[in-house]
Chimera marker file (.cmm) of the C-alpha trace (Angstrom):
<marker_set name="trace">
<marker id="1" x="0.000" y="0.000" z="0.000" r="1" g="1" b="0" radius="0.5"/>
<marker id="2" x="1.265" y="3.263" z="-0.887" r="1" g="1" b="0" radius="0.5"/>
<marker id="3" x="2.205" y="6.048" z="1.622" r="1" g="1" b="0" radius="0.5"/>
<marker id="4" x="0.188" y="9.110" z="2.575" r="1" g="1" b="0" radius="0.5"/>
<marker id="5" x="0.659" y="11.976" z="1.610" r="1" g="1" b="0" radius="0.5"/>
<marker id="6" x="-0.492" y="15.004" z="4.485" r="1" g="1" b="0" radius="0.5"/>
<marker id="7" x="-2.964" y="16.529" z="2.325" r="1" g="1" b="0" radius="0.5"/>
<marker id="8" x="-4.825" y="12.442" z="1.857" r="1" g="1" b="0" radius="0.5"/>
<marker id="9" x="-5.091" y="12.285" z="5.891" r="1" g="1" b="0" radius="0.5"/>
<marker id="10" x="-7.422" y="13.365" z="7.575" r="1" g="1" b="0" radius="0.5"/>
<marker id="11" x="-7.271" y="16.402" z="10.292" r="1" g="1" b="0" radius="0.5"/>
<marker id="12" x="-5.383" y="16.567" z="13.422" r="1" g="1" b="0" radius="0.5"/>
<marker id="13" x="-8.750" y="17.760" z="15.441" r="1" g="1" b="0" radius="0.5"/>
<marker id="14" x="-11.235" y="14.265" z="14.126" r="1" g="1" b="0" radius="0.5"/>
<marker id="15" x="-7.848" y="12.330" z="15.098" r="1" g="1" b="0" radius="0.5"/>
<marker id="16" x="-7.028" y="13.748" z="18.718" r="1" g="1" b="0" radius="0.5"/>
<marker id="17" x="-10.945" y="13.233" z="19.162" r="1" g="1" b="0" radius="0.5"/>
<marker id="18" x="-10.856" y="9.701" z="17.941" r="1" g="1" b="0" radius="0.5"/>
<marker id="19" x="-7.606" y="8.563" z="20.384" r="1" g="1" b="0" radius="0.5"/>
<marker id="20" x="-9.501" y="10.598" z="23.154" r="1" g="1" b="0" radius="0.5"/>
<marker id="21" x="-12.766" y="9.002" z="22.413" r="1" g="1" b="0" radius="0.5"/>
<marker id="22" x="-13.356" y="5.839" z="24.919" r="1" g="1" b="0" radius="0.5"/>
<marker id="23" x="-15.654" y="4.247" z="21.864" r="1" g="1" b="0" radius="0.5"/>
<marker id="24" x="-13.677" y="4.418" z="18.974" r="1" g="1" b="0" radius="0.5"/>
<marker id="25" x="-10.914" y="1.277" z="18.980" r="1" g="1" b="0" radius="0.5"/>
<marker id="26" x="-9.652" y="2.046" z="15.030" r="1" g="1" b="0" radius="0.5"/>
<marker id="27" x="-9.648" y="5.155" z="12.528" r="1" g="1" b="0" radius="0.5"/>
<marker id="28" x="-9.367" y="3.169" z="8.750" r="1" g="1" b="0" radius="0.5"/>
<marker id="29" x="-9.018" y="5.223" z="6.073" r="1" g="1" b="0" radius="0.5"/>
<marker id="30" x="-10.636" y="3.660" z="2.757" r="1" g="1" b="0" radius="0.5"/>
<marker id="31" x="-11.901" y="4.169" z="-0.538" r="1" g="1" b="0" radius="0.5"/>
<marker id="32" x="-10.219" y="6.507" z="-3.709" r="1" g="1" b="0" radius="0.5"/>
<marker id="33" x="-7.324" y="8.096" z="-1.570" r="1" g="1" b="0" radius="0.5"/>
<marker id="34" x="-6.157" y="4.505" z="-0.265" r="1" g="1" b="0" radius="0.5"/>
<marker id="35" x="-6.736" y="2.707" z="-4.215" r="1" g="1" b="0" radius="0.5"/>
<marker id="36" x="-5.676" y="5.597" z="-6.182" r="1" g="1" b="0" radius="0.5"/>
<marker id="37" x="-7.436" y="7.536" z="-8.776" r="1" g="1" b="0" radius="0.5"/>
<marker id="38" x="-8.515" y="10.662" z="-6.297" r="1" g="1" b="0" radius="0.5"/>
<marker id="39" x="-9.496" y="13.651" z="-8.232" r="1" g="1" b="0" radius="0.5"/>
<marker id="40" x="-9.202" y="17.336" z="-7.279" r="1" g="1" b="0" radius="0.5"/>
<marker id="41" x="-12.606" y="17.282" z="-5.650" r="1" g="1" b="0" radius="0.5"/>
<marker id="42" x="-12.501" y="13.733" z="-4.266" r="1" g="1" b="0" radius="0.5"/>
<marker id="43" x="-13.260" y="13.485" z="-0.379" r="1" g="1" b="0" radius="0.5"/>
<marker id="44" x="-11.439" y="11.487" z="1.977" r="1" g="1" b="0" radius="0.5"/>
<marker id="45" x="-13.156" y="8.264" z="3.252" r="1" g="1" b="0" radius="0.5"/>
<marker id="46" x="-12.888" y="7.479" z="6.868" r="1" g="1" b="0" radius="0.5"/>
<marker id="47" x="-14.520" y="4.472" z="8.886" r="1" g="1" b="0" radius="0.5"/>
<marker id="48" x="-14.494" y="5.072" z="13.093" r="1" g="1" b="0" radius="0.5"/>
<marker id="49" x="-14.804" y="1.248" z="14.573" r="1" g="1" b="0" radius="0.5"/>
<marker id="50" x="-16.706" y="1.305" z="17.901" r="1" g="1" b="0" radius="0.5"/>
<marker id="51" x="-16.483" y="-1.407" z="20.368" r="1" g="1" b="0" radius="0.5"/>
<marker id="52" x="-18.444" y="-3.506" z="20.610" r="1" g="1" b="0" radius="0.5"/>
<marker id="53" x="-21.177" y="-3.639" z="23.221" r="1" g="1" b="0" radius="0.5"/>
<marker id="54" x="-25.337" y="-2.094" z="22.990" r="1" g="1" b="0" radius="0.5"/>
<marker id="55" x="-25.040" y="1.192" z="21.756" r="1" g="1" b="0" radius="0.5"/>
<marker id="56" x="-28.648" y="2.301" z="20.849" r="1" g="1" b="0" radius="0.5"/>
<marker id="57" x="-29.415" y="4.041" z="16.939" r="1" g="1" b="0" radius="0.5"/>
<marker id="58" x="-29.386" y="7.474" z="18.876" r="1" g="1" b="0" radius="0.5"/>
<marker id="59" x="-26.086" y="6.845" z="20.711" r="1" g="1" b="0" radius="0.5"/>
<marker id="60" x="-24.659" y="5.763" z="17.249" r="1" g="1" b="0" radius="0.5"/>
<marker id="61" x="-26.612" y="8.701" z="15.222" r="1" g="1" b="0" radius="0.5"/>
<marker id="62" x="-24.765" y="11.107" z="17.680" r="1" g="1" b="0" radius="0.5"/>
<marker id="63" x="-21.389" y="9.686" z="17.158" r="1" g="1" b="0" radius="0.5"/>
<marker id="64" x="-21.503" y="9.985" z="13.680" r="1" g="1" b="0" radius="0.5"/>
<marker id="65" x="-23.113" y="13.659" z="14.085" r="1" g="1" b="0" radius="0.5"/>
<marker id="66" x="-20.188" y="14.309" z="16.639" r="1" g="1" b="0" radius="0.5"/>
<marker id="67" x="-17.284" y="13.007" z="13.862" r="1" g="1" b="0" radius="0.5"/>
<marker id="68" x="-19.442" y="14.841" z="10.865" r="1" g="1" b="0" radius="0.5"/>
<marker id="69" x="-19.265" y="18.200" z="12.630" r="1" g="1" b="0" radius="0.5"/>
<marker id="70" x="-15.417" y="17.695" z="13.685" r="1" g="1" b="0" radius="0.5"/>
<marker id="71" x="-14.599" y="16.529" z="9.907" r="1" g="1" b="0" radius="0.5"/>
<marker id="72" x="-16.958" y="18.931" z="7.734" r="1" g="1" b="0" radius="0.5"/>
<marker id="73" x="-14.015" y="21.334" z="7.200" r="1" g="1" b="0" radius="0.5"/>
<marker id="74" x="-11.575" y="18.337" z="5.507" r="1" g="1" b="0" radius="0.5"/>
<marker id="75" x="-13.458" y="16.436" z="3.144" r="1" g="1" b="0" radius="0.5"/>
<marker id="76" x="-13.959" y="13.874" z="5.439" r="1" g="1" b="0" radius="0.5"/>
<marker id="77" x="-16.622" y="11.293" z="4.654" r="1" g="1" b="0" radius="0.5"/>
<marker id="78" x="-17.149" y="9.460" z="8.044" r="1" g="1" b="0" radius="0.5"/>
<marker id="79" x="-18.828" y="6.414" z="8.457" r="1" g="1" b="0" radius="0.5"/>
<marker id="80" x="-19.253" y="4.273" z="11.670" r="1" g="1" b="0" radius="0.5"/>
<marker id="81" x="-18.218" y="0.292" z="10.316" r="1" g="1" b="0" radius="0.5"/>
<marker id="82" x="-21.143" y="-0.797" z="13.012" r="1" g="1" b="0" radius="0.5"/>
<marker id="83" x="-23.544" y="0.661" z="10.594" r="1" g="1" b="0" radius="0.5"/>
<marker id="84" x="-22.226" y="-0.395" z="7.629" r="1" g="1" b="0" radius="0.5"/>
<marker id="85" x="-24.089" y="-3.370" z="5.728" r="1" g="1" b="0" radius="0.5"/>
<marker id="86" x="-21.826" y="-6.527" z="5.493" r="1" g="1" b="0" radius="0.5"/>
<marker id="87" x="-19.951" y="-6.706" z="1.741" r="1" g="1" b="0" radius="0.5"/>
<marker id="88" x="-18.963" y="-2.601" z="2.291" r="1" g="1" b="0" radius="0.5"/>
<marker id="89" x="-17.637" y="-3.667" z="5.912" r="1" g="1" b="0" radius="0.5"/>
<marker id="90" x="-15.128" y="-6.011" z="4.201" r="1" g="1" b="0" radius="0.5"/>
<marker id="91" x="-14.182" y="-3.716" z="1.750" r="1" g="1" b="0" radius="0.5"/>
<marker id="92" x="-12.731" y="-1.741" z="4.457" r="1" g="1" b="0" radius="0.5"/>
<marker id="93" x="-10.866" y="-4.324" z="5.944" r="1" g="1" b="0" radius="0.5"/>
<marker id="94" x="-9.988" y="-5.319" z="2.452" r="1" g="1" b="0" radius="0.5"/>
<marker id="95" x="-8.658" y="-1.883" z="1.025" r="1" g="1" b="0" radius="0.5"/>
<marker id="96" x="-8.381" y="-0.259" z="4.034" r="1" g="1" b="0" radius="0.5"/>
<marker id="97" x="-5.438" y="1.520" z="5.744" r="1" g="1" b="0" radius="0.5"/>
<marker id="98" x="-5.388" y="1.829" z="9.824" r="1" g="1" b="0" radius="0.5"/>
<marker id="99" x="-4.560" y="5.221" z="10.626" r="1" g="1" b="0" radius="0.5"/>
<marker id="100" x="-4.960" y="4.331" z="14.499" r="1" g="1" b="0" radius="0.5"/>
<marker id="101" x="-5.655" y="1.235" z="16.492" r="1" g="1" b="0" radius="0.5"/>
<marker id="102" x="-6.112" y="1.438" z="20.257" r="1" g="1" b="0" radius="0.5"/>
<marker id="103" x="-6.534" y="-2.131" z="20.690" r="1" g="1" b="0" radius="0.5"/>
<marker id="104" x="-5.165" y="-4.482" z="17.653" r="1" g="1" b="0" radius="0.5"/>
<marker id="105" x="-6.854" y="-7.826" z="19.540" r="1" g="1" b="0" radius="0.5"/>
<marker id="106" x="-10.312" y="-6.269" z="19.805" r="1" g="1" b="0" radius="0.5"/>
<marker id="107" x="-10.061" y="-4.503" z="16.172" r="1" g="1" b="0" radius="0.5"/>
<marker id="108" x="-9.233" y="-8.422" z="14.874" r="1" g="1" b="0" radius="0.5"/>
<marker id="109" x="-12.028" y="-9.805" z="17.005" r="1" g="1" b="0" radius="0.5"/>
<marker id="110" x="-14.012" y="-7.276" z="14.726" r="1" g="1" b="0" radius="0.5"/>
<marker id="111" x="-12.354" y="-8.194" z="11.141" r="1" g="1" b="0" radius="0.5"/>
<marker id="112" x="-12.558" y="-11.862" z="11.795" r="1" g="1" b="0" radius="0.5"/>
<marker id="113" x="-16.207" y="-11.639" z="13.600" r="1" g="1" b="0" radius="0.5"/>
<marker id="114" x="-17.368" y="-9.522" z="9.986" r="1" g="1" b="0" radius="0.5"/>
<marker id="115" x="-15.128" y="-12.035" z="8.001" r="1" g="1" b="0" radius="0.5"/>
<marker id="116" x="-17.052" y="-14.911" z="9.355" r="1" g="1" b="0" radius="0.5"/>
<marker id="117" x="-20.717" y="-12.782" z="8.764" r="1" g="1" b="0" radius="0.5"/>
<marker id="118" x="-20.079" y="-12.008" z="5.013" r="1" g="1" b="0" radius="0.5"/>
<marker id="119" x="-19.009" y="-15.640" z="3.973" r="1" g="1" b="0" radius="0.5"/>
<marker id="120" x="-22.370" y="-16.341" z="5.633" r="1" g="1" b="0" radius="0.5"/>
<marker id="121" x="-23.949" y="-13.752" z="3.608" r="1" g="1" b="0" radius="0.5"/>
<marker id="122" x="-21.591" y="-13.713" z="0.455" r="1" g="1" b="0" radius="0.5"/>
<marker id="123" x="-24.011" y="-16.419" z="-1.763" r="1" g="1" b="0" radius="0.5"/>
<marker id="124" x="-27.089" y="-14.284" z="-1.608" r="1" g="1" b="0" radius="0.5"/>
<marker id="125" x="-24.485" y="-10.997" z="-2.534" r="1" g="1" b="0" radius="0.5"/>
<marker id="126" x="-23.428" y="-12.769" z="-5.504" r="1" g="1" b="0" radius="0.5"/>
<marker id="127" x="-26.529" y="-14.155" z="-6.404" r="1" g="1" b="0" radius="0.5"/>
<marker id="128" x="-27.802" y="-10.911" z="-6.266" r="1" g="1" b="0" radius="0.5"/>
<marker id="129" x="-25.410" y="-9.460" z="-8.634" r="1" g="1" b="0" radius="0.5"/>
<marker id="130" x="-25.708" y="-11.800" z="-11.000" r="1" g="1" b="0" radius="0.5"/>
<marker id="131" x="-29.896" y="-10.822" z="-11.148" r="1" g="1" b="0" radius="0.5"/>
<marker id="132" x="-28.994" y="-7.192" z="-11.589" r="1" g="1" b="0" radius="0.5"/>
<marker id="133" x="-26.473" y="-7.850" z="-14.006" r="1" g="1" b="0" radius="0.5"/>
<marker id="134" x="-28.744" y="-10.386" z="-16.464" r="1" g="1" b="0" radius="0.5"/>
<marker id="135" x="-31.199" y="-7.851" z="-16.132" r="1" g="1" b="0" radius="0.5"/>
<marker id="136" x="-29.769" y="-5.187" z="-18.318" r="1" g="1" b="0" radius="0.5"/>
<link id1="1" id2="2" r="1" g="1" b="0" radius="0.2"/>
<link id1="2" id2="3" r="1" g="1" b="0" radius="0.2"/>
<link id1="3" id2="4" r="1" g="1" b="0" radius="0.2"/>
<link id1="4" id2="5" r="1" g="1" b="0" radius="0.2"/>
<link id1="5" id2="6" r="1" g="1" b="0" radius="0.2"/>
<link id1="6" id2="7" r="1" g="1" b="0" radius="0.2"/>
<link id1="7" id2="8" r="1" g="1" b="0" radius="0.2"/>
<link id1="8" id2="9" r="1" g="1" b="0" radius="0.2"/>
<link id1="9" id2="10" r="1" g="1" b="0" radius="0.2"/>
<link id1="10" id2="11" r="1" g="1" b="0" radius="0.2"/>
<link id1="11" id2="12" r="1" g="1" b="0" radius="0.2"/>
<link id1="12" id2="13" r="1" g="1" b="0" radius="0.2"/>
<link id1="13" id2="14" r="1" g="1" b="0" radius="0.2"/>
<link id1="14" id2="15" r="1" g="1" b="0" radius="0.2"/>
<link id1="15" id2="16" r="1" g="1" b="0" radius="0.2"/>
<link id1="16" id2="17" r="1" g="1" b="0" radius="0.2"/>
<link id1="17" id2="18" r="1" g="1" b="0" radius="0.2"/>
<link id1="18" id2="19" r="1" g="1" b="0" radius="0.2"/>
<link id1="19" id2="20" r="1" g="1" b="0" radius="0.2"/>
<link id1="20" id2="21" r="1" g="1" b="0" radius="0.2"/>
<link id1="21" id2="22" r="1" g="1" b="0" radius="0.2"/>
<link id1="22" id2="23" r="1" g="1" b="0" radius="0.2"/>
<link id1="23" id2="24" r="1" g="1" b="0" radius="0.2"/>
<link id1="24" id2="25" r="1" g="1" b="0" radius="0.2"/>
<link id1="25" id2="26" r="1" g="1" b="0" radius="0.2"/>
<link id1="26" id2="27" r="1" g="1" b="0" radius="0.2"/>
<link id1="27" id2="28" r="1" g="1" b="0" radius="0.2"/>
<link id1="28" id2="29" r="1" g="1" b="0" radius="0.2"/>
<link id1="29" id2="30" r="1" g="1" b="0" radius="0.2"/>
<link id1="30" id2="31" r="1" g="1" b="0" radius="0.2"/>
<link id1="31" id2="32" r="1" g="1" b="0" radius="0.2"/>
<link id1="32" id2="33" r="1" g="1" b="0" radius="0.2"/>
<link id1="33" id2="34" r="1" g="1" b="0" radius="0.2"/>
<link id1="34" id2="35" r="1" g="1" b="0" radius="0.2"/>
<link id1="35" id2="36" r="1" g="1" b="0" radius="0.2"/>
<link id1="36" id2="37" r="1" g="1" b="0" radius="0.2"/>
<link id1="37" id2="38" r="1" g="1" b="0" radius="0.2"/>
<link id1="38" id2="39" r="1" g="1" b="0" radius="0.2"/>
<link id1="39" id2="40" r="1" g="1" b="0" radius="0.2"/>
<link id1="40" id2="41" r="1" g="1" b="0" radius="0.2"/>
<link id1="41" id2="42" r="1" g="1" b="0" radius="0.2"/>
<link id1="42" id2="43" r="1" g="1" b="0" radius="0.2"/>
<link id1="43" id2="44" r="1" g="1" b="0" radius="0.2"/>
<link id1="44" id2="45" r="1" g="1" b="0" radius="0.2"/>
<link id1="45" id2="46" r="1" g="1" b="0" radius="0.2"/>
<link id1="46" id2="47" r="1" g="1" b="0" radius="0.2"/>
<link id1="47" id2="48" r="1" g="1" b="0" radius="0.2"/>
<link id1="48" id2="49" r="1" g="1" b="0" radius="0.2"/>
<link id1="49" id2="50" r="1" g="1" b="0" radius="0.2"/>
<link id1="50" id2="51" r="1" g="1" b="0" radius="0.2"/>
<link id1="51" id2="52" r="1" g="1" b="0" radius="0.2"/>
<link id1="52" id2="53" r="1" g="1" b="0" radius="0.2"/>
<link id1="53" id2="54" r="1" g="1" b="0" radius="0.2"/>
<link id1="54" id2="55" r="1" g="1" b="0" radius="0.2"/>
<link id1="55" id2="56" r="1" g="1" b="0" radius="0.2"/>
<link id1="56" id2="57" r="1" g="1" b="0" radius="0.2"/>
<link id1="57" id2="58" r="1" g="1" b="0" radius="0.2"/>
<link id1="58" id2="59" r="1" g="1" b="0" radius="0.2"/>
<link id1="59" id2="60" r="1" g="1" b="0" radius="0.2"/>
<link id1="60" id2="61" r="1" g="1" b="0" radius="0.2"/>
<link id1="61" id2="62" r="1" g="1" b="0" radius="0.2"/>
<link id1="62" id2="63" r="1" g="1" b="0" radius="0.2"/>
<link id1="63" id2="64" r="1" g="1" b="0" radius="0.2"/>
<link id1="64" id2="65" r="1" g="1" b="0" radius="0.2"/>
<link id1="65" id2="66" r="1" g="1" b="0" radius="0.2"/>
<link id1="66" id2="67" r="1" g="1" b="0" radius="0.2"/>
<link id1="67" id2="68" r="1" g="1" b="0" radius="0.2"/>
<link id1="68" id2="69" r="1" g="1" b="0" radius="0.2"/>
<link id1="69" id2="70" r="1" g="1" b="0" radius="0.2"/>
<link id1="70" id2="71" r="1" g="1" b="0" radius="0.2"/>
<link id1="71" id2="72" r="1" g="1" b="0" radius="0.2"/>
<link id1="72" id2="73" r="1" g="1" b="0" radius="0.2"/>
<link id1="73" id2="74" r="1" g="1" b="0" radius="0.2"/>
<link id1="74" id2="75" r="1" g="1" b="0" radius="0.2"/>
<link id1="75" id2="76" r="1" g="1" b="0" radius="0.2"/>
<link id1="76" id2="77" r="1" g="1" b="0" radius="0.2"/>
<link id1="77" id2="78" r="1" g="1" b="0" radius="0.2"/>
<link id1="78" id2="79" r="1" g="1" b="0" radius="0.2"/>
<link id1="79" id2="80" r="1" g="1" b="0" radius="0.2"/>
<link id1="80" id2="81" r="1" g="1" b="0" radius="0.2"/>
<link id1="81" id2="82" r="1" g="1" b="0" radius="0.2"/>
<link id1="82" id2="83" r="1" g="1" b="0" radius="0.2"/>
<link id1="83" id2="84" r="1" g="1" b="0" radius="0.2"/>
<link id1="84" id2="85" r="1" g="1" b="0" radius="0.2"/>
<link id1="85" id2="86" r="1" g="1" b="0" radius="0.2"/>
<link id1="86" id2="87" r="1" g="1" b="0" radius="0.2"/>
<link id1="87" id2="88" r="1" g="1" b="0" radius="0.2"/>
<link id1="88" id2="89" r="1" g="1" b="0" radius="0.2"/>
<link id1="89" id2="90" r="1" g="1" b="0" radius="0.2"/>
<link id1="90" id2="91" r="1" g="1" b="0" radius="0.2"/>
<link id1="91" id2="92" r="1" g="1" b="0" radius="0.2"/>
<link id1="92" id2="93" r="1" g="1" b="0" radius="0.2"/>
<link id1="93" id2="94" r="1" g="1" b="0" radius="0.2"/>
<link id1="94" id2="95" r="1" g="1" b="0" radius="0.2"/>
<link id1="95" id2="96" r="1" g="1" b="0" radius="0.2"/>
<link id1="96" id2="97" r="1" g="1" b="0" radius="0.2"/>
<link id1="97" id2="98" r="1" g="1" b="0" radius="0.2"/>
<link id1="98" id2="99" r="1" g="1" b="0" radius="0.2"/>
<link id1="99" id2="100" r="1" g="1" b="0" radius="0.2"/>
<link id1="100" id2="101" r="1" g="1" b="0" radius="0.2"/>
<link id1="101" id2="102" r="1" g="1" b="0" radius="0.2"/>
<link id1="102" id2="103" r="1" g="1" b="0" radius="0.2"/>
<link id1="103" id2="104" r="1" g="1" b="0" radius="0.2"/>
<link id1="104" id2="105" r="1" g="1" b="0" radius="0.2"/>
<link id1="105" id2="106" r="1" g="1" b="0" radius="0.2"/>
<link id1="106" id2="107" r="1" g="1" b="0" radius="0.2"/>
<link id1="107" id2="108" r="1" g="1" b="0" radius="0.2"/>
<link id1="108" id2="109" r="1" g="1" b="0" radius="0.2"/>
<link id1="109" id2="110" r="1" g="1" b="0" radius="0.2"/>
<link id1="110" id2="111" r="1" g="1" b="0" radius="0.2"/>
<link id1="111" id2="112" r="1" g="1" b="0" radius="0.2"/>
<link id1="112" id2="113" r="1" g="1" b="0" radius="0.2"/>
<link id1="113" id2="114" r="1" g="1" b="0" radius="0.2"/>
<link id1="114" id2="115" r="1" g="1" b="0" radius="0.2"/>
<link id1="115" id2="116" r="1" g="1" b="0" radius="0.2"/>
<link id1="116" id2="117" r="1" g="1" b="0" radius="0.2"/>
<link id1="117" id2="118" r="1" g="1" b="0" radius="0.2"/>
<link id1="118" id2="119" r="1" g="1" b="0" radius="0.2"/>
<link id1="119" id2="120" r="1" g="1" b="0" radius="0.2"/>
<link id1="120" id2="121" r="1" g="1" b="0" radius="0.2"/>
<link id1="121" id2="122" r="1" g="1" b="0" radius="0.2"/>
<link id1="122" id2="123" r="1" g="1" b="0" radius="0.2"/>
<link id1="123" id2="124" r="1" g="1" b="0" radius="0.2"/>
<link id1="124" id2="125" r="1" g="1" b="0" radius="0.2"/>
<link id1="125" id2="126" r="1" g="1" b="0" radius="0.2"/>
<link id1="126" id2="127" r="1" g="1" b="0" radius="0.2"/>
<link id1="127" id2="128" r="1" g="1" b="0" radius="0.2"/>
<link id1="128" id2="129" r="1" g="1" b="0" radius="0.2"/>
<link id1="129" id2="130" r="1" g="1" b="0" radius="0.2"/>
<link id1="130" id2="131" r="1" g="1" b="0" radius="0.2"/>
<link id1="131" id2="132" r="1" g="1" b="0" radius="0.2"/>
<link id1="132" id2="133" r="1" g="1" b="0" radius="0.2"/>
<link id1="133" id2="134" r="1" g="1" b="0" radius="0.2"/>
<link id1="134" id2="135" r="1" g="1" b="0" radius="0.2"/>
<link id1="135" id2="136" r="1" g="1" b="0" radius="0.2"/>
</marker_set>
């Protein structure tokens, strides 16, 4: 994977938050600026993984809210992996590039735990693509 450059990170104030944060176990950065092929206007894709445990849709709503407002000023497009359906959850892990991991054994717990949930799932995905695709 190649290196970053400053300008593809994203901003000192959504990364101090995330290390403060007690929630937030990983920053992974992901999509255009990780693969290549950014353009001048392209934003900067940025997953926050939670740990794991109940959080409610309004506890997770005003995370995301929280990082949104923090990030609005860098291009940053956050996204919470928690909320994230299955086969864009391994993308991340896929493609993805850790820009911080608090705890590496609980972030693997995570990866192997979605892993395990999208070879579950993976047969329908496909099957699914296929549909859309014969139907053109």
């Amino acid at each position: 994977m190649k290196d970053m450059k400053n300008s593809e990170m994203p901003g000192r104030e959504f990364m101090e938050e995330a290390r403060r944060d007690e929630n937030v176990i990983a920053v992974i950065m992901f999509g255009s600026r990780v693969r290549g092929g950014t353009r001048k206007d392209s934003d900067v894709d940025v997953c926050l993984v939670l740990k794991r445990g109940r959080m409610d849709r309004e506890s997770l709503f005003r995370t995301e809210l929280k990082y949104t407002g923090i990030a609005k000023s860098d291009k940053l497009d956050i996204s919470l992996f928690q909320t994230l359906p299955v086969f864009i959850k391994t993308r991340v892990l896929r493609e993805g590039k850790v820009l911080l991991s608090k705890n590496d054994e609980m972030l693997y717990d995570i990866a192997f735990s979605t892993i395990k949930e999208f070879e579950e799932f993976k047969k329908y995905y496909y099957e699914y693509l296929g549909a859309v695709a014969h139907a053109r």
